[in-house]
Legacy VTK file of the C-alpha trace (Angstrom):
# vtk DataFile Version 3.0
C-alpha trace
ASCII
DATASET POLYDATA
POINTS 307 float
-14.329 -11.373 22.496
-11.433 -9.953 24.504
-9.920 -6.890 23.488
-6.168 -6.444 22.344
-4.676 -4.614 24.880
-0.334 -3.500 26.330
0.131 -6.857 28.161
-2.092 -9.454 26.854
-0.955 -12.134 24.637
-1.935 -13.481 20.904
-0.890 -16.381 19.218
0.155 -17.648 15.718
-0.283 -20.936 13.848
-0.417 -23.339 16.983
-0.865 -21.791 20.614
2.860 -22.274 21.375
3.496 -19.206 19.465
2.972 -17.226 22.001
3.089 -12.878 21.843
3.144 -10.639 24.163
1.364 -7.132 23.338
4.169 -4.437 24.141
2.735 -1.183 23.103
0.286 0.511 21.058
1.880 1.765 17.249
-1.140 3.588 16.350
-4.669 3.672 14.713
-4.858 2.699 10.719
-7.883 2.828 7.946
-9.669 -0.496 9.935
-7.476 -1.601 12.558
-5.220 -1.032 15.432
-1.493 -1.714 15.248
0.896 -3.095 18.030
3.885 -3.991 18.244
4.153 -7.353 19.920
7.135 -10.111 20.842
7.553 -13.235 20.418
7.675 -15.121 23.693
9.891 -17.864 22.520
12.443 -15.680 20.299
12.359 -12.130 21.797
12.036 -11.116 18.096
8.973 -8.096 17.827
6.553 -8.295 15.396
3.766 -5.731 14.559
0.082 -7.197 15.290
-2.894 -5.521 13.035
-6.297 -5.605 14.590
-9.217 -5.880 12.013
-12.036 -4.104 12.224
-14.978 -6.105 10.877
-18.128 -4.473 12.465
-19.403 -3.181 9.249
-18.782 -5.761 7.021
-21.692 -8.144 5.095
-21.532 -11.658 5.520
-20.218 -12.340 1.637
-17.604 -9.270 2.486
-16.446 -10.973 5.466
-15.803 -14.543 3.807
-14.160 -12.886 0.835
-11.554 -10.951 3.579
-11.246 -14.180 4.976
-9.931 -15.682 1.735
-7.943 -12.704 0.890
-6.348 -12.428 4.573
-4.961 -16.630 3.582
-3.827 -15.165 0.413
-2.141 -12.181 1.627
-0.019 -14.969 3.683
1.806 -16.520 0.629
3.198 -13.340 -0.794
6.701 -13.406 0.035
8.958 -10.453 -1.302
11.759 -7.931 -0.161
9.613 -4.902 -1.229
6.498 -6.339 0.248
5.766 -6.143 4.213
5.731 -10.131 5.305
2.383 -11.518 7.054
3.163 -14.669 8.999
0.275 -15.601 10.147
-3.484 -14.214 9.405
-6.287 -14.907 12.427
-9.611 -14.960 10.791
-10.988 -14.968 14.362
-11.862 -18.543 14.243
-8.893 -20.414 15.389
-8.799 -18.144 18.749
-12.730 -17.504 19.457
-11.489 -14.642 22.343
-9.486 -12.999 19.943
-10.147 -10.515 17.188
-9.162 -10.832 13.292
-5.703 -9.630 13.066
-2.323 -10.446 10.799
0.857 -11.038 12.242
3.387 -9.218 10.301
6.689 -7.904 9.872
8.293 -5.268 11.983
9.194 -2.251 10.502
10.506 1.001 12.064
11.593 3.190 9.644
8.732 5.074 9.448
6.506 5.719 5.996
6.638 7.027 2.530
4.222 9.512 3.596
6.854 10.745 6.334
9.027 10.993 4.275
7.286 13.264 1.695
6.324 15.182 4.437
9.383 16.200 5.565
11.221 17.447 1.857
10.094 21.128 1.223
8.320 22.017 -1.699
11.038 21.973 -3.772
13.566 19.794 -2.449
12.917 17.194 -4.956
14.117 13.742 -5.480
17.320 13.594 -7.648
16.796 11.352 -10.657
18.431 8.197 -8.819
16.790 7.947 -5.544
13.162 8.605 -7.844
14.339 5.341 -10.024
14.919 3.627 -7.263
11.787 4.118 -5.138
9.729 3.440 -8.221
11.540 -0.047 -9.339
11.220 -1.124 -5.519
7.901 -0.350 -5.441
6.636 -1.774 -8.999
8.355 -5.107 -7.985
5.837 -5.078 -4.858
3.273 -4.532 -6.525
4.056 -7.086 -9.174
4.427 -10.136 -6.110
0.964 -8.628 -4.757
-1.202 -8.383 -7.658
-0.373 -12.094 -8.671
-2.410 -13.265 -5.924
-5.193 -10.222 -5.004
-5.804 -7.054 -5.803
-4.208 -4.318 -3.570
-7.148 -1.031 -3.243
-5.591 0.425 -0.525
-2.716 2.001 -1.842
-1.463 5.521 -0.019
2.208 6.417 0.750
1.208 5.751 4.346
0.996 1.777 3.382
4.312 1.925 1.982
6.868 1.199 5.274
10.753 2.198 4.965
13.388 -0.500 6.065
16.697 0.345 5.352
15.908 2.073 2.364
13.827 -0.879 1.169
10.007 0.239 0.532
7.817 -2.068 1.729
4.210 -2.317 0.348
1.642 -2.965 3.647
-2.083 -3.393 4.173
-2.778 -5.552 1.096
-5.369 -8.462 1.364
-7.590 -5.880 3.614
-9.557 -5.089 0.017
-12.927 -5.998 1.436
-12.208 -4.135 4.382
-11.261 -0.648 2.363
-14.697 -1.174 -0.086
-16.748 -1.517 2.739
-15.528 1.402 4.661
-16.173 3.650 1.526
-19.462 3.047 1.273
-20.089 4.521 4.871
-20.438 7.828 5.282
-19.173 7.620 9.003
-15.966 6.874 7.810
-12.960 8.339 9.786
-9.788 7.654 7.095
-10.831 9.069 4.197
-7.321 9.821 2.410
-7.536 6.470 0.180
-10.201 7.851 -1.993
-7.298 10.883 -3.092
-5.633 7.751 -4.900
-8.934 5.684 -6.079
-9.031 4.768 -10.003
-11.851 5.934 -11.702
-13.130 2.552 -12.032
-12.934 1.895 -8.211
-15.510 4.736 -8.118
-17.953 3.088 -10.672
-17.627 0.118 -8.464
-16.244 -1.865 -11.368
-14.661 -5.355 -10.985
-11.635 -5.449 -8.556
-8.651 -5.761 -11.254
-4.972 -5.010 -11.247
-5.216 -1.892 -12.757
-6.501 -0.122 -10.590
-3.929 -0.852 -8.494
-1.658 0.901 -11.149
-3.474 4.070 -11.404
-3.488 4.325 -7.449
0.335 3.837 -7.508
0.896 6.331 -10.247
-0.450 8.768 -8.388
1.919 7.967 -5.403
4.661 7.771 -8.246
3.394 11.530 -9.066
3.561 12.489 -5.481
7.416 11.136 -5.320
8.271 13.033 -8.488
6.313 16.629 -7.504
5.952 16.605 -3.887
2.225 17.365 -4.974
-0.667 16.004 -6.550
-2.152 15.262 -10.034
-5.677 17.352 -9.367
-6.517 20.490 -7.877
-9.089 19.688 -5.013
-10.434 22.629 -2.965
-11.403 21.761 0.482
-14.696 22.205 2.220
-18.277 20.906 1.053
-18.368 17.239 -0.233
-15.388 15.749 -0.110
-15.741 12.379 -1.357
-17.729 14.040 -4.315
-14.934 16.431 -5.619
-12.570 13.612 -5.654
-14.288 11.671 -7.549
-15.135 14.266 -9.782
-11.450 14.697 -10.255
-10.603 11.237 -10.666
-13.255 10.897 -13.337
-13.125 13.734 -15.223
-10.185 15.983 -14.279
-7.420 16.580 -16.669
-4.109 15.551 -14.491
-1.638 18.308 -14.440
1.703 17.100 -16.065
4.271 16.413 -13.819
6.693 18.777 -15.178
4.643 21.880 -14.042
5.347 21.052 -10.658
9.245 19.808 -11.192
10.550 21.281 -14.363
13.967 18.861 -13.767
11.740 16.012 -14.085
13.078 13.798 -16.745
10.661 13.596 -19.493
10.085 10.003 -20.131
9.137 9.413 -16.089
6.806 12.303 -16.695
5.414 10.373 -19.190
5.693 6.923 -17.388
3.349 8.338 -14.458
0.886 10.142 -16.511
0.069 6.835 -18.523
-0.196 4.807 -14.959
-2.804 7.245 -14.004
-4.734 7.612 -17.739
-8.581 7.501 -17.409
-8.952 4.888 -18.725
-7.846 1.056 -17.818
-6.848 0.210 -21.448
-4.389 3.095 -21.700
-2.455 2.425 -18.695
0.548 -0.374 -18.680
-0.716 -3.859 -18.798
1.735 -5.264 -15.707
4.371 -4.341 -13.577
6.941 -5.796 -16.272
6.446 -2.844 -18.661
6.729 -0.147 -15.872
9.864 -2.158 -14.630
11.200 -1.960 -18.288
10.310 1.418 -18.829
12.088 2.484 -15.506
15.474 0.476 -16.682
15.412 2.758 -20.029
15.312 6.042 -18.415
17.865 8.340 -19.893
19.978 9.010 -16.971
19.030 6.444 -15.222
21.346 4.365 -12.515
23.531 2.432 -14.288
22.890 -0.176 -12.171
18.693 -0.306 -11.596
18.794 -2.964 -14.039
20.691 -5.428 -11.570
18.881 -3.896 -8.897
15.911 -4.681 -10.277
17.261 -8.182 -10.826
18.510 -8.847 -8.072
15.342 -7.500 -5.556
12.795 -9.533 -7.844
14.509 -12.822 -7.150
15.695 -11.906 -3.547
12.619 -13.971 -1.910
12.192 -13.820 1.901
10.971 -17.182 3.144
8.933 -17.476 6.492
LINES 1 308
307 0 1 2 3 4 5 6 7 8 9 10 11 12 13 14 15 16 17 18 19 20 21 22 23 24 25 26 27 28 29 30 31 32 33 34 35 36 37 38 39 40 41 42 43 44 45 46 47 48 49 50 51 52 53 54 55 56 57 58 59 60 61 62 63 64 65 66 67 68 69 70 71 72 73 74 75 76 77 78 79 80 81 82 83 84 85 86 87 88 89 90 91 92 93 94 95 96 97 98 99 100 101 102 103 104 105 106 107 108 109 110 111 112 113 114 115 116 117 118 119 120 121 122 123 124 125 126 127 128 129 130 131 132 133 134 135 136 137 138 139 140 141 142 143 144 145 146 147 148 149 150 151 152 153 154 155 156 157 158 159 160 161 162 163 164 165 166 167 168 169 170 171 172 173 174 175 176 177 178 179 180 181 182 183 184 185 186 187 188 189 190 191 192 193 194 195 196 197 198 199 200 201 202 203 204 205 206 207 208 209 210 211 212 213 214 215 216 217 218 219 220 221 222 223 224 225 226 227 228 229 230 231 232 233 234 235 236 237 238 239 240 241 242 243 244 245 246 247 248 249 250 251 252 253 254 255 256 257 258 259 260 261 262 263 264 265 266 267 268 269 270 271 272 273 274 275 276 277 278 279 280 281 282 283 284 285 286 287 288 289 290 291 292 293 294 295 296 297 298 299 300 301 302 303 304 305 306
């Protein structure tokens, strides 16, 4: 199997969609990213390698089915996947997905860069948090996301786009090694993801809630010191830890998003929101709130991107 590499070329649906590999992007969870162009359009694309060594056979077939999946999600706040290689089609090649190009950097960037307390005003908070619960709603009508970290979550514009889903398999296989290199998804894992319950939508809404906490803080729900087992403290804090309430850490915080992330993240599955329609609801009731999320809201939901 030849090796992606600056220079070589991968192809889409048919061999006549031809890409050229332009440069290296950077090293993710399981995969490589590129950024590659289009022979035929000069449009760039970004190109994410799979890594697949570790899987099981029944781990490999189920990313398989996810990867096709992942392909018919189709939303403004969601990152677009044109094409998914299960390494079939092109023997040579490795499993990758062909995906939308996005340069505006990450959520995780972006958090980084605010001091302490230079928190999000009230507007831009709504905002982030409508855009991404409308993601989340187009992904987890098809699969189940597991992977969710401000790093997944791309900047366009000011639209938040929602990567890495339909790589599920991928991210349970790499935590049960103990080799493994990425280890900042398991500071956002449900406590169910830790029993190694069945994969369900809400844990996709704890895992967000904490990112929502992150956004409203600039800090996180559980104290955590470093050094010793890692992978053991947090899941002794996901389990059992009492979340601090977000208005410790921002005492502007308005009270009923306080309240909003600290049911996404409850304990237990039962006491969280049942969909994305009654955090979208909640968010368009805020006291405070843009006068206008409402339409937004609207409008992004129905604003589908075809292919």
């Amino acid at each position: 199997m030849a090796d992606v590499i600056t220079g070589s070329l991968v192809y889409g649906k048919t061999e006549q969609d031809v890409y050229e590999v332009i440069r290296f992007i950077g090293g993710g969870s399981f995969g490589r990213v590129y950024e590659v162009r289009d022979k035929n359009r000069g449009k760039s694309f970004a190109l994410k390698t799979i890594e697949t060594a570790y899987l099981e056979r029944r781990d490999h077939r189920a990313l398989k089915n996810e990867g096709k999946l992942a392909t018919d999600i189709h939303h403004p706040n969601v990152i677009d996947i044109f094409y998914f290689h299960d390494g079939e089609q092109y023997p040579n090649l490795p499993p990758y997905m062909l995906m939308e190009y996005v340069a505006g950097g990450t959520l995780h960037r972006q958090l980084e860069s605010r001091s302490s307390r230079n928190f999000f005003s009230l507007d831009e908070m709504v905002n982030v948090f409508v855009q991404l619960a409308l993601g989340m709603q187009a992904i987890n009508e098809r699969l189940v996301h597991r992977d969710i970290k401000p790093d997944n979550i791309l900047i366009d514009n000011g639209v938040y786009k929602i990567s890495d889903f339909g790589l599920s398999k991928v991210v349970g296989a790499a935590t049960r090694t103990e080799t493994f290199k990425n280890i900042a998804h398991i500071m956002y894992r449900s406590p169910e993801g830790w029993r190694s319950e069945d994969n369900l939508p809400h844990m996709d809404m704890y895992s967000m809630g904490i990112v929502f906490f992150q956004v409203a803080t600039l800090g996180f729900p559980y104290r955590v010191e470093s050094g010793g087992d890692v992978f053991d403290k947090w899941r002794n804090a996901h389990l059992f830890q009492q979340p601090i309430d977000p208005n410790q850490l921002n005492p502007g915080l308005d009270i009923e998003l306080s309240q909003l992330i600290m049911k996404m993240i409850s304990k237990r599955p039962t006491e969280r929101y049942q969909n994305w329609d009654e955090v979208i609801q909640r968010l368009q009731h805020v006291e405070n709130a843009p006068a206008d999320i409402a339409g937004i809201a609207s409008l992004l939901k129905n604003d589908l991107m075809p292919i």
